[in-house]
C-alpha positions in Angstrom: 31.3 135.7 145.8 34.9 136.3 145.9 35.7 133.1 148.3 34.0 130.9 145.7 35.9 133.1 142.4 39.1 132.4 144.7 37.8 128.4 145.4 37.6 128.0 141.7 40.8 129.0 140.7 42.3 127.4 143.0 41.0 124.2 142.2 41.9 124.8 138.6 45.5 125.5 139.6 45.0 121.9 141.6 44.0 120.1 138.5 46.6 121.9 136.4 49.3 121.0 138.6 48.3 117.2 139.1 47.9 116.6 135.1 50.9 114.4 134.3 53.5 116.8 131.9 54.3 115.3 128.5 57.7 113.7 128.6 60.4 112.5 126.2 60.6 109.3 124.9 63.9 107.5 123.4 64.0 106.9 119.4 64.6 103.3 120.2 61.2 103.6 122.7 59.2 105.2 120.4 60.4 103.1 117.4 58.4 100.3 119.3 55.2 102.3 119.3 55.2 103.6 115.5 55.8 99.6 114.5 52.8 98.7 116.6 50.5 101.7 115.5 51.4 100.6 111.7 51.1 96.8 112.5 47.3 97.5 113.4 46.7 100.0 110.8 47.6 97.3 108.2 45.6 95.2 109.7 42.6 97.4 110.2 42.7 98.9 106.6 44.0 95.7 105.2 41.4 94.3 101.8 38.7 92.2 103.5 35.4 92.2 103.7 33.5 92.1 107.6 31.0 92.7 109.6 29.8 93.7 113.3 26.9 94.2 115.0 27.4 96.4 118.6 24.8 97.6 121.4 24.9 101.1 122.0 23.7 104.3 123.9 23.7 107.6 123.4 23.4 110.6 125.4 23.0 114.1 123.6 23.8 117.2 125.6 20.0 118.1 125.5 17.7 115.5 125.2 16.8 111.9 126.3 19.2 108.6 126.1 18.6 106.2 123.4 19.4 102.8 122.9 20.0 100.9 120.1 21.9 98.7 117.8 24.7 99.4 115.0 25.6 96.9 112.1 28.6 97.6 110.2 29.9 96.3 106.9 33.2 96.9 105.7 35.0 96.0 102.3 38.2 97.5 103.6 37.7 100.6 101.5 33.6 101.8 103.0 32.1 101.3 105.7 28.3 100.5 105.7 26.4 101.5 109.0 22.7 101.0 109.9 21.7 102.2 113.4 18.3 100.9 115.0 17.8 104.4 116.9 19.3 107.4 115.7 22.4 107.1 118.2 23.9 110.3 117.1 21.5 112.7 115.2 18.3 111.9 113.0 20.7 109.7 110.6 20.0 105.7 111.0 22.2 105.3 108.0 25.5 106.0 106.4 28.5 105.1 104.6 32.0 106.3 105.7 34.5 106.7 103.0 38.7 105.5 103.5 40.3 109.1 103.6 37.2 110.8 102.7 34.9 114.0 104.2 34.5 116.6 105.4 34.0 117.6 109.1 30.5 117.0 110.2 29.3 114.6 108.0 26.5 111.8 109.2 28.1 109.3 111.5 27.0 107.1 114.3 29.1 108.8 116.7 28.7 112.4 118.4 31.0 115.8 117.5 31.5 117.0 114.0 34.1 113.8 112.8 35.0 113.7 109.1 34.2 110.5 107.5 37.6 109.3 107.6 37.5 109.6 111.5 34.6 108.3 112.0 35.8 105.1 110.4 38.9 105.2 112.6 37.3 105.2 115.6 34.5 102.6 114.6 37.7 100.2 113.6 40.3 101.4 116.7 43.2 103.1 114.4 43.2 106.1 112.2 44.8 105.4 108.7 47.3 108.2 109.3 50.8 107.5 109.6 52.6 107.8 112.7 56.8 107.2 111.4 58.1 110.4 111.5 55.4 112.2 114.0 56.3 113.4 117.6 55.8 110.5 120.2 56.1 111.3 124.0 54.4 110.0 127.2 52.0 111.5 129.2 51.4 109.5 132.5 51.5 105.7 132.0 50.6 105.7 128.1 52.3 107.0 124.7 50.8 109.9 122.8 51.6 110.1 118.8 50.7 113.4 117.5 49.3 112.2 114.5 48.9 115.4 112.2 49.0 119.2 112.7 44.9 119.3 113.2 44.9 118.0 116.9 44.3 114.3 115.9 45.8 111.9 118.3 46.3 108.6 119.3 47.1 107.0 122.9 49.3 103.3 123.8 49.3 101.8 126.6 52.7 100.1 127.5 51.6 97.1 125.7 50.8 99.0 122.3 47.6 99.0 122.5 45.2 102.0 121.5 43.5 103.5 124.7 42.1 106.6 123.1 41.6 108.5 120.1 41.2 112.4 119.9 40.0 115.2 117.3 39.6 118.2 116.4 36.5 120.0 117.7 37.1 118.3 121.0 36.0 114.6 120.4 37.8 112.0 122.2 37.1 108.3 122.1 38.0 106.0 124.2 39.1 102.2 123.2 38.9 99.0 124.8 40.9 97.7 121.8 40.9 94.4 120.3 41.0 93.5 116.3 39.1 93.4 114.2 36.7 95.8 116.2 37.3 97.1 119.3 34.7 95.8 122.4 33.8 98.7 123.5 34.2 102.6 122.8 32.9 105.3 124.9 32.9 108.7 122.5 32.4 112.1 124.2 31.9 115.1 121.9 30.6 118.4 122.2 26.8 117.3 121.1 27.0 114.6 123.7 28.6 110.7 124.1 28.1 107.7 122.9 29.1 103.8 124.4 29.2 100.8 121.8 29.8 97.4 123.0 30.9 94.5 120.5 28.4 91.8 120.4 29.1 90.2 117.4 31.4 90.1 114.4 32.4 87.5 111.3 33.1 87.3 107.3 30.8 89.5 105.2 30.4 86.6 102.1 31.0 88.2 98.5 27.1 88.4 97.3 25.9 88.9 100.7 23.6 91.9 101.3 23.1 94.4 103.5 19.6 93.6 105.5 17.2 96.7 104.4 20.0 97.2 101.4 22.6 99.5 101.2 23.1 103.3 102.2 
């Protein structure tokens, strides 16, 4: 018992010392960064009207896999989303609001994400500025803290999101591209989530929803 108590700790103290330390960056280097966190967050919150349609699974923490599919419609201020499975939850259903909710709220992605983060992740980029926040690097990518809460985002050297993280312990991880991302993998406390891009194009002005709106 007290060989595996001691084997424990000291693979802890293993990982601990292996995870790459949060360094530094130079205001010129981080300058870079900020501009291409804002270039995408214009672009992502920018007035326009789209759609997407990804494949997903989700895994809860107790419980069976499900598969489905998720279509999105956007109008640059609410998101529209209409799951074929309940991929996180009972909802199939939802509408996420530009700056809006409340932690816990119905979304197509696991752990208890506001409305507004929920949206963020779906689209790649949280509409939270980053001029002004700390920026360092951890390993090969940037991190910008991106409010006091715990929320934040992680660049590659290219300026690219890699990740997105949250309070409560959700992180998300990007494989980014614009509008949508191709594919996220989200991992909260209730469980994960991977959605794959299959599709994505103009939502007309008079064009519905299939099934009607949330």
């Amino acid at each position: 018992m007290r060989r595996s108590a001691a084997l424990a700790l000291a693979l802890l103290a293993a990982a601990c010392a292996t995870a790459p330390a949060p360094v530094p960056v130079s205001e010129i280097e981080a300058l870079r960064f900020v501009e291409a966190w804002e270039k995408r967050r214009a672009e992502a919150f920018a007035p326009q009207r789209l759609k997407a349609l990804f494949r997903g699974e989700a895994a809860p923490k107790i419980g069976i896999a499900v598969r489905g599919y998720l279509s999105l419609f956007w109008d640059g201020t609410t998101l529209v989303w209409k799951a074929s499975g309940p991929l996180a939850g009972n909802v199939r259903d939802g509408r996420l609001r530009r700056g809006g909710g409340v932690a816990g709220e119905a979304s197509p992605l696991p752990g208890k994400l506001t409305q507004a983060d929920a949206l963020g992740a779906l689209l790649g980029v949280l509409d939270l500025p980053a001029a002004g926040r700390p920026v360092d690097r951890i390993g090969p990518e940037i991190r910008l803290k991106l409010d006091e809460a715990g929320r934040e985002a992680f660049l590659a050297a290219d300026g690219k999101v890699t990740s997105l993280r949250f309070p409560g312990g959700t992180r998300v991880a990007l494989e980014a591209a614009s509008p949508f991302p191709l594919k996220l993998r989200a991992r909260g406390p209730g469980g994960s989530a991977v959605l794959v891009l299959e599709s994505w194009g103009k939502w007309l002005e008079g064009e519905s929803i299939p099934g009607g709106g949330a």
